[in-house]
matplotlib code that plots the C-alpha trace (Angstrom):
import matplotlib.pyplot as plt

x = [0.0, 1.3, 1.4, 2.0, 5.7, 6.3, 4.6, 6.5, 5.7, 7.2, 9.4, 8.6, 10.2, 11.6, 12.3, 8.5, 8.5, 11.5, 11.2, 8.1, 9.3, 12.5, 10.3, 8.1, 11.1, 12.5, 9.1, 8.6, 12.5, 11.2, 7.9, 9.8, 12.7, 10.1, 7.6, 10.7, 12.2, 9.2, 10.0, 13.9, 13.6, 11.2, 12.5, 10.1, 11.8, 11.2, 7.7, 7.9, 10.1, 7.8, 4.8, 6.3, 8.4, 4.7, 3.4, 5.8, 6.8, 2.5, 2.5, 5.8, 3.9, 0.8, 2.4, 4.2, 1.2, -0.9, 1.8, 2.4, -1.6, -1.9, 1.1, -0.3, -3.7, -2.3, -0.1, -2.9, -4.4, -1.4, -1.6, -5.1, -4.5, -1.0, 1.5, 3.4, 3.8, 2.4, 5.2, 3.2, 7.0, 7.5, 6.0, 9.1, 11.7, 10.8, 11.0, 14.3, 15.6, 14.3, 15.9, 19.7, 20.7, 19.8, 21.8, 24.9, 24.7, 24.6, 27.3, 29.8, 29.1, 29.9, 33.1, 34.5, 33.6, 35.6, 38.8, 38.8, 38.4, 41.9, 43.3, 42.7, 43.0, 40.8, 39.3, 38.5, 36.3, 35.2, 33.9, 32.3, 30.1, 29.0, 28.2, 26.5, 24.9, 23.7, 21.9, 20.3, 18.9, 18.0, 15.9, 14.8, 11.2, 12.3, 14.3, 12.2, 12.8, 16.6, 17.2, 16.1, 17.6, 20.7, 22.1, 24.7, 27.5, 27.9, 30.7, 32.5, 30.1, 27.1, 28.0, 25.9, 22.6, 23.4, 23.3, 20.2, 18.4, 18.7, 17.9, 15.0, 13.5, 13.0, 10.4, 7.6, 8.2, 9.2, 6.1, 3.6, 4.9, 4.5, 0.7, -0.1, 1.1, -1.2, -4.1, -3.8, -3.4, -7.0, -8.4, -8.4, -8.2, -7.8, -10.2, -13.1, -13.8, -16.1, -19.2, -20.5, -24.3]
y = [0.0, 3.7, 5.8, 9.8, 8.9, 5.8, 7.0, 7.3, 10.5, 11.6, 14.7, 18.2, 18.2, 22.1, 21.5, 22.7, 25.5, 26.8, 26.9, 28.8, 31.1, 31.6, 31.7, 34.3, 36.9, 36.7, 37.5, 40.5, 41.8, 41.8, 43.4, 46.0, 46.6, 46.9, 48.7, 51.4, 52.1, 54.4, 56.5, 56.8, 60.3, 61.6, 63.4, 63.6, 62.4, 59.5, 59.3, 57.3, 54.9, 54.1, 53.4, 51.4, 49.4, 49.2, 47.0, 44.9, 44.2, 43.3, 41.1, 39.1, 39.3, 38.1, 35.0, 33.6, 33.9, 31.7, 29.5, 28.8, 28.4, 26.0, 23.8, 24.2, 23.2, 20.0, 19.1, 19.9, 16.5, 14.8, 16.1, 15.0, 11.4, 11.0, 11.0, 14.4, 16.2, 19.8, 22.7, 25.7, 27.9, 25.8, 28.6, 30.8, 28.8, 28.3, 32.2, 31.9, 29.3, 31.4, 34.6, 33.1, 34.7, 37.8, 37.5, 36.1, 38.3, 41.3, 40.2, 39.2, 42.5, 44.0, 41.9, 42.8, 46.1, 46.6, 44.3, 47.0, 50.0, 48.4, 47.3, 49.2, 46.7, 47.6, 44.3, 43.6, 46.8, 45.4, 42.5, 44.4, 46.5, 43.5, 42.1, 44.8, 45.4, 41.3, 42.2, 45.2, 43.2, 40.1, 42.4, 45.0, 45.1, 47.5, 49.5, 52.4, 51.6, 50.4, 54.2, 55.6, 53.4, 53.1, 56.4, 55.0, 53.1, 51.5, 53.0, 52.3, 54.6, 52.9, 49.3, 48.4, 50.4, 48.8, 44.8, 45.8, 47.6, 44.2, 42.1, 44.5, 43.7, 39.8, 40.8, 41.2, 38.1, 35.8, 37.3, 36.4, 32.9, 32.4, 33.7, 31.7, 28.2, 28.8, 30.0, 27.3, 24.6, 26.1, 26.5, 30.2, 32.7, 36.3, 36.4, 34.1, 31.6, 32.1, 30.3, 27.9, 28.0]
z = [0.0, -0.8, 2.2, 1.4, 2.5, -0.1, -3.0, -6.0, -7.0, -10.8, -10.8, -11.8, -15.5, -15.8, -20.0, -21.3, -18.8, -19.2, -23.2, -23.1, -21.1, -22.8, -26.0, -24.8, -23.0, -26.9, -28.7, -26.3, -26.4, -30.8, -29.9, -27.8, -30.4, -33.1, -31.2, -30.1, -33.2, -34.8, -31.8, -31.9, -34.1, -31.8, -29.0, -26.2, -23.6, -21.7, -22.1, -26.0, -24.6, -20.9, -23.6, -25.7, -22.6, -20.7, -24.2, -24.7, -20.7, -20.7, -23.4, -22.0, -18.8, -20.5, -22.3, -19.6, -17.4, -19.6, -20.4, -16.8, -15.7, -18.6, -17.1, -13.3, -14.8, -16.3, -13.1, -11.1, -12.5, -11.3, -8.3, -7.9, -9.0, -6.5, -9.0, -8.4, -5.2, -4.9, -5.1, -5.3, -6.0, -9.1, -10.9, -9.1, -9.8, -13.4, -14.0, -11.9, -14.4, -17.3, -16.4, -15.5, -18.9, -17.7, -14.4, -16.0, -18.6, -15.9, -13.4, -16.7, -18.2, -14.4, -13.9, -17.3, -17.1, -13.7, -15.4, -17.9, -15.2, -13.5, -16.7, -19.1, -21.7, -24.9, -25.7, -22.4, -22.6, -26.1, -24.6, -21.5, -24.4, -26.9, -23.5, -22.1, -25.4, -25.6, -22.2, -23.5, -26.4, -24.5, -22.0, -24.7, -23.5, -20.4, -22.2, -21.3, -17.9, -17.6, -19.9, -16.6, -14.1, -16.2, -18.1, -20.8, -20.2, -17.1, -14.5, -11.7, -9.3, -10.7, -10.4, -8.0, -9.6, -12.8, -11.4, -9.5, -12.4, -14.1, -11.3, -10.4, -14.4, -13.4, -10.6, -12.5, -14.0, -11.2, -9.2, -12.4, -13.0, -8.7, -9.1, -12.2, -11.4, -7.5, -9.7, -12.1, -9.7, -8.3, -11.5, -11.4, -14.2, -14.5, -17.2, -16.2, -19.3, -21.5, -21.2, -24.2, -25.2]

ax = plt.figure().add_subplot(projection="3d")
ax.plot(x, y, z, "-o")
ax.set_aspect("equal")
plt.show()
């Protein structure tokens, strides 16, 4: 007989997940570069780029939502029938899994980026900007926002504000994947269903 303690329970299988999300963050770094070029020549500011940085950053947000409800709604059957123990962060640690590019990408761009500050070899600062551009690119969906957090370059007195402005980008989506794989695994949605006649 399986007791709760004996049962073989499958694992959680990170591969699906983790290419859906990785899938969505690049269609909404395109939608933001395509949506932010039309406003390059105008200058207005800020304002162009929050707008266009607030469309894209929803429709990432969007996507990996609904990609993670529909895997929480499928696990949530094996769950019911025993065969795969409830983990109501897998949602989190998906999205933490999804966004190690981003990190790495940060704190390689930072490391190089102070080499070349003591150094002042040229192709390590080379490497610090294709880097530094690759994040940029990779996270171009909150470009709005990282042109405010993050004026140009980055330098040795903004270290620090530079790894956290990229660090702070991943909230949105760790705290979205976290509330759609609960709300999945309850059947939830944000927009109710609609109802057939």
């Amino acid at each position: 007989m399986n007791t709760g303690s004996t049962r073989n329970y499958r694992k959680y299988s990170y591969k699906i997940p983790l290419r859906k999300l990785i899938l969505s963050q690049f269609g909404a770094a395109m939608l933001g570069i395509m949506t932010s070029m039309p406003t390059i020549s105008i200058s207005s500011g800020h304002t162009l780029d929050i707008i266009t940085s607030s469309l894209a950053v929803a429709f990432l947000l969007y996507l990996q939502y609904t990609a993670i409800w529909d895997i929480a709604a499928k696990d949530k059957i094996a769950i019911d029938g025993g065969r795969l123990r409830e983990d109501k962060l897998f949602g989190l640690k998906a999205a933490l899994f999804a966004n190690i590019p981003t990190y790495a990408l940060a704190v390689i761009s930072i490391a190089l980026r102070g080499i070349y500050l003591l150094t002042h070899a040229d192709w390590v600062g080379a490497i610090s900007t294709a880097t530094y551009g690759a994040e940029l690119l990779w996270n171009f969906m909150y470009h709005g926002y990282l042109s405010l957090l993050i004026p140009g370059q980055p330098d040795s007195p903004i270290f620090l504000a530079y790894l956290a402005s990229f660090i702070l980008i991943t909230v949105p989506s760790l705290i979205t994947c976290l509330i759609a794989y609960n709300q999945g695994l309850k059947g939830k949605r944000i927009l109710p269903e609609k109802k057939k006649d």
